[in-house]
C-alpha positions in Angstrom: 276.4 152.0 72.1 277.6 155.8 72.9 277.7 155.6 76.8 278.7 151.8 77.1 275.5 151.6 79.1 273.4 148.8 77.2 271.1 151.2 75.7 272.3 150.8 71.9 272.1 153.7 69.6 269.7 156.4 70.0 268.7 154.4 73.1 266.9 151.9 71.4 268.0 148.9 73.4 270.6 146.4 72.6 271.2 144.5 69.6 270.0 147.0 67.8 272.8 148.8 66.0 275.0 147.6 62.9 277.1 145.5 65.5 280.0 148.1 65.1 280.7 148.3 68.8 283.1 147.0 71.1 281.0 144.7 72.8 280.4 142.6 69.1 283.8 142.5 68.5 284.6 140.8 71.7 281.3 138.6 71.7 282.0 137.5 67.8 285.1 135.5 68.0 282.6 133.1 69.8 280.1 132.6 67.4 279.8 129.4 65.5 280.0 129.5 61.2 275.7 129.3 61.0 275.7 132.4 64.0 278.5 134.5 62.1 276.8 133.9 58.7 273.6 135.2 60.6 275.0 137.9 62.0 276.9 139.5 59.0 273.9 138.7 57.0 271.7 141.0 59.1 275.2 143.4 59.6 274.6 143.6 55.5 270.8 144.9 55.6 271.4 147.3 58.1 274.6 148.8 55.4 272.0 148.4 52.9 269.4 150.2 54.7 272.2 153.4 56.0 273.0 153.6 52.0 269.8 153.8 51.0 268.8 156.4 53.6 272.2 158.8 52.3 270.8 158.0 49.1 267.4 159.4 49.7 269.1 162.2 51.5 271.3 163.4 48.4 268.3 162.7 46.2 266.5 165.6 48.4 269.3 167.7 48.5 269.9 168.1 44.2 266.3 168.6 43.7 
């Protein structure tokens, strides 16, 4: 969240970066074992998804 101001990146809302942030951090030392699995399950995807898109990116920028 860039500005600290609940909007999440790009201003997309909350809870919808990679749960980088400041306000994770804090919040995650909370979380019981089944919401931490959860939550660096869906931390994984959104890696996967970033690699894939840099990638796609390199891929366009050999051809």
């Amino acid at each position: 969240m860039p500005r600290f101001d609940g909007s999440g990146p790009m201003g997309q809302g909350p809870l919808t970066g990679r749960g980088m942030g400041p306000c994770n951090y804090r919040g995650r030392r909370f979380l019981t074992k089944k919401e931490e699995l959860e939550s660096l399950k869906e931390e994984e995807l959104a890696l996967k998804e970033d690699l894939m898109a840099v990638r796609e990116r390199i891929e366009e920028i050999e051809k």
